[in-house]
C-alpha positions in Angstrom: 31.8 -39.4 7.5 29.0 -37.1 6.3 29.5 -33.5 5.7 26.6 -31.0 5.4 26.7 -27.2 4.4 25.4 -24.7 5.5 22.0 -23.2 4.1 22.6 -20.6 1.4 22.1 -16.8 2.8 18.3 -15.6 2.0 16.5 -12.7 1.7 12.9 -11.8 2.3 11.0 -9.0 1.1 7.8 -8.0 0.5 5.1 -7.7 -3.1 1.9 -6.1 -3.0 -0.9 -8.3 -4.3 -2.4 -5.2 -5.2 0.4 -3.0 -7.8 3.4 -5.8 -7.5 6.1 -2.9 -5.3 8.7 -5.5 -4.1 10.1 -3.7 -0.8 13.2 -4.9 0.9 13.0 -5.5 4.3 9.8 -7.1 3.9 6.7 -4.0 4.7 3.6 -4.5 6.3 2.3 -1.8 4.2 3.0 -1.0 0.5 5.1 2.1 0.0 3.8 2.8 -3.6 0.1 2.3 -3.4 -0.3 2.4 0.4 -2.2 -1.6 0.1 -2.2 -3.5 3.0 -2.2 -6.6 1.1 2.0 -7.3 1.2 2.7 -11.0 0.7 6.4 -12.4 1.6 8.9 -12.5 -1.6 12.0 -14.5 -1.4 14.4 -12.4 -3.0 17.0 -13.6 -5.4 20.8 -14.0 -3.9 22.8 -12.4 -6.8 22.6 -8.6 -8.7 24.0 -6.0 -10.0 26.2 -3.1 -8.0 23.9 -0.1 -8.7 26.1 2.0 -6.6 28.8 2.2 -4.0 31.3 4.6 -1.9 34.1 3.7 0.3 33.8 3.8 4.2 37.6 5.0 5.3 36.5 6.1 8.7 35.1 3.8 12.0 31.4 3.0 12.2 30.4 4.6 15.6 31.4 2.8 18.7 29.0 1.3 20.2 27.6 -0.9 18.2 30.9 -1.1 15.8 33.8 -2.9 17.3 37.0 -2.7 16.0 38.8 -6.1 14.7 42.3 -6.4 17.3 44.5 -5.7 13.7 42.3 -2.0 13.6 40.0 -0.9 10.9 39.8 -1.3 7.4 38.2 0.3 4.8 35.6 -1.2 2.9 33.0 -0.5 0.5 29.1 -0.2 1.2 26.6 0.3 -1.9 23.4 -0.7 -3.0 22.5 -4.2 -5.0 19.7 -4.1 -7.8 18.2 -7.4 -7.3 16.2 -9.2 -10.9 13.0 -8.5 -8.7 13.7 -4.5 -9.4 14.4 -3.3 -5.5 17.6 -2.1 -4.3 19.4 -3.7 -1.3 22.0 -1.6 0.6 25.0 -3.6 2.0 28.6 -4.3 2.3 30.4 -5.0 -0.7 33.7 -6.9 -0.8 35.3 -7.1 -3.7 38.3 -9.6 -2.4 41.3 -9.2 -3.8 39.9 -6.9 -6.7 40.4 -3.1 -6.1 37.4 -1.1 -4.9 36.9 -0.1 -8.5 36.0 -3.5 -9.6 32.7 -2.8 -8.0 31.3 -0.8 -10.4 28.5 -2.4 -12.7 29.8 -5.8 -11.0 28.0 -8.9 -10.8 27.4 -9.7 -7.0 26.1 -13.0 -5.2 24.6 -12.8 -1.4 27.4 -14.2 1.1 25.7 -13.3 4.2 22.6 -11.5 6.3 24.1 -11.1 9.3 24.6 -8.4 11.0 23.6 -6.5 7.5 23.4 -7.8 4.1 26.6 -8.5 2.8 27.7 -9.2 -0.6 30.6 -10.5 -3.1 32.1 -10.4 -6.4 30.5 -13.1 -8.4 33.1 -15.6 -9.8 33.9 -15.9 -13.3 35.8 -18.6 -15.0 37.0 -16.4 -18.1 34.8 -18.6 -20.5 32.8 -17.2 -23.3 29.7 -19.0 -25.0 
């Protein structure tokens, strides 16, 4: 019996071959220098929370539809990726509080429908 995963969850952005702006989604255009010259960037899958807030209220309705046990609060924030631009996503912390989020080490979990990220695990080992 052979068992295959799933491919890892990427993102692409963008760098300009002219000043090196990474943009995220991917630009046609670069937002710094205004180059046309944007080549695609695969973007790394783990950061660090640069900030975050709570979302204790329902997304709009449509396109949002509620899960049939109701709504539940979650966290939404912005990821600094090692290639300097800032992602904005959902941030689930699992069974850490909300507050673990801050500063936190974060790995890519999913794209779809919006980048969504999660605590990164640690085994409690120090070098």
């Amino acid at each position: 019996m052979s068992t295959t995963q799933a491919p890892a969850p990427t993102l692409t952005g963008s760098r300009c071959s002219e000043c090196s702006n990474v943009a995220y989604p991917a630009a046609v255009g670069c937002q710094r220098c205004g180059a046309a010259a944007m080549v695609d960037l695969p973007l790394s899958a783990g950061g660090r929370v640069w900030g975050w807030t709570v979302q204790r209220f329902p997304p709009k309705s449509p396109p949002y539809v509620a899960p049939a046990e109701g709504f539940t609060p979650f966290a939404v924030g912005y990821v600094e990726l090692p290639e300097g631009v800032k992602v904005q996503g959902i941030l689930d912390p699992g069974p850490e509080a909300f507050s673990a989020l801050t500063g936190a080490q974060v790995r890519l979990v999913s794209t779809s429908p919006v980048p969504r990220f999660a605590l990164e695990v640690t085994t409690g080992v120090r070098s």
